[in-house]
N, C-alpha and C positions, 0 to 999 in steps of 0.2 A: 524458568520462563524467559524466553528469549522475545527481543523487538528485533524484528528481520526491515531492513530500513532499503526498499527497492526504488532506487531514483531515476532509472530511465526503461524504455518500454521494450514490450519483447523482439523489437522490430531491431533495436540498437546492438542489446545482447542479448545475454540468455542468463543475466541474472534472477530473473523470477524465477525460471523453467529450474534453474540451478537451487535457491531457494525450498522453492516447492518440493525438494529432493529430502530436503533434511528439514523442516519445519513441521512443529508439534501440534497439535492441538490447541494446548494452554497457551503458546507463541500468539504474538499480535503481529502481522502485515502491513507496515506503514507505507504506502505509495506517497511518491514524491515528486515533481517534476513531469518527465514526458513519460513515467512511469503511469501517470492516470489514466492513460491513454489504452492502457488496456481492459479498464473497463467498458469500455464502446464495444467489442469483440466479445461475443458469447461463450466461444469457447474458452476465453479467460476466466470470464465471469462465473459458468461452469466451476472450472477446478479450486477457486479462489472462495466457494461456497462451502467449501470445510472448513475456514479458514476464519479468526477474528480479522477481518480488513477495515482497514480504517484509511482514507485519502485526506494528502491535505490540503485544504479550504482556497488555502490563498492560489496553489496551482492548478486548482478543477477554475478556479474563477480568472485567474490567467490566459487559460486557455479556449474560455467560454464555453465551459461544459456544464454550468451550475446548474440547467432546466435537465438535461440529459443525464446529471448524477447525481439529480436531488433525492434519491432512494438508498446512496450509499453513506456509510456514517461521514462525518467529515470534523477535522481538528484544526483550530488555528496555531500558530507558533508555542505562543505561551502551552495550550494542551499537550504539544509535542513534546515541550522540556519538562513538565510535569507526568508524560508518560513516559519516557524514557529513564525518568528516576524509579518510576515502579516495576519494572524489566531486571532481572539480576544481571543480563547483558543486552549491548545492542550490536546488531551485526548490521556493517554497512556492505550491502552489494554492487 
């Protein structure tokens, strides 16, 4: 089980799209940064619907998305180090 760790949005690079290439089922989706940003976007939202996706907390609220992606799971810091130790790897994109 792999934590695939996507920190900026598909507009930046094409690390998701990259991700999404080799990412498993049993894999979790940690969105980070301006990487939340692709949840606004349906066709993201779409492909990411296979997928365990988890955004975090402190950067949906950063950016004032909280009302807009209060449907999506969400983790603060402390969750993230506690999921990344459950993960046999994490992969930074």
């Amino acid at each position: 089980m792999i934590l695939h760790l996507i920190q900026n949005s598909p507009e930046q690079n094409s690390a998701l799209k990259t991700c999404l290439r080799y990412a498993a089922q049993a894999d979790c989706i940690l969105l980070t940064g301006n990487a939340v940003n692709c949840l606004l976007k349906q066709d993201w939202v779409t492909q990411l619907n296979a997928y365990n996706v988890i955004a975090l907390q402190e950067d949906v609220n950063a950016r004032g998305l909280t009302s807009l992606l209060n449907d999506v799971k969400q983790i603060n810091y402390d969750d993230f180090v506690s999921l990344s130790l459950k993960f046999n790897k994490v992969i930074s994109w």
